[in-house]
N, C-alpha and C positions, 0 to 999 in steps of 0.2 A: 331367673335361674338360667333358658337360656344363654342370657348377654354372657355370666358372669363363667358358663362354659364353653362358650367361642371365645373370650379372651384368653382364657386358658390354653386352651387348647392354640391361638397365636402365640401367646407368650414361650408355650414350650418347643413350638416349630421354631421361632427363634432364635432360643437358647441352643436349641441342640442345631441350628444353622450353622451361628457362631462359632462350635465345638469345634463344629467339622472344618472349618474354613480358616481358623486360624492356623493352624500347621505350628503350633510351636510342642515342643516335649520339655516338661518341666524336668529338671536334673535333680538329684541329691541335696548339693547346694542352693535348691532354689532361684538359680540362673535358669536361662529359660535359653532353647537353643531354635533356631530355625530350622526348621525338617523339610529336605525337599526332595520329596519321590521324583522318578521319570517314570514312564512306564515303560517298556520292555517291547523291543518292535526290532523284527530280524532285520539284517541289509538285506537289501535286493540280490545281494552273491554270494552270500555266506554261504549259504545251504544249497546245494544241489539234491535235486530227488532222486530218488532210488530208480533204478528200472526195473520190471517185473523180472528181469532175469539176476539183476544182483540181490533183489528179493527172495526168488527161489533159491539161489546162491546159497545165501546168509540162513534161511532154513536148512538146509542140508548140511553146513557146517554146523549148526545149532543141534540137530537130531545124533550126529557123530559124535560131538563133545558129549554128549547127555545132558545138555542146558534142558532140551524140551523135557525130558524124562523126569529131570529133578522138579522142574515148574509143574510138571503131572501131576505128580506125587505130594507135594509141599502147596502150591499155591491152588490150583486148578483141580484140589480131589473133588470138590464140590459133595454130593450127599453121599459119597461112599462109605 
């Protein structure tokens, strides 16, 4: 009984190895298509950070718009 559920349990490690590893996306037509993700990784200078004063900045224009007030009201009422 054991053997016959460690092979099992290989067999579907396996299978769903397989799944993972092949990277094809079956189409409509049943042509199969090669799928190839990248993953997502900034450049080194694309993005510069903020300073705590264009931080503060960006709050103050945000409180004047009524950006913060509507996010109050709408997102952030929590248990009110």
């Amino acid at each position: 009984m054991k053997h016959s559920m460690i092979i099992l349990a290989f067999v579907a490690s396996a299978v769903s190895g397989l799944a993972h590893a092949a990277g094809t996306v079956s189409l409509a037509g049943g042509a199969a298509s090669n799928v190839q993700t990248r993953q997502w990784s900034p450049a080194s200078n694309s993005i510069a950070p903020k300073t705590r004063a264009e931080v503060r900045q960006d709050l103050v224009q945000a409180q004047r718009d009524g950006q913060v007030a509507y996010l109050n009201r709408t997102l952030y009422r929590g248990g009110m």
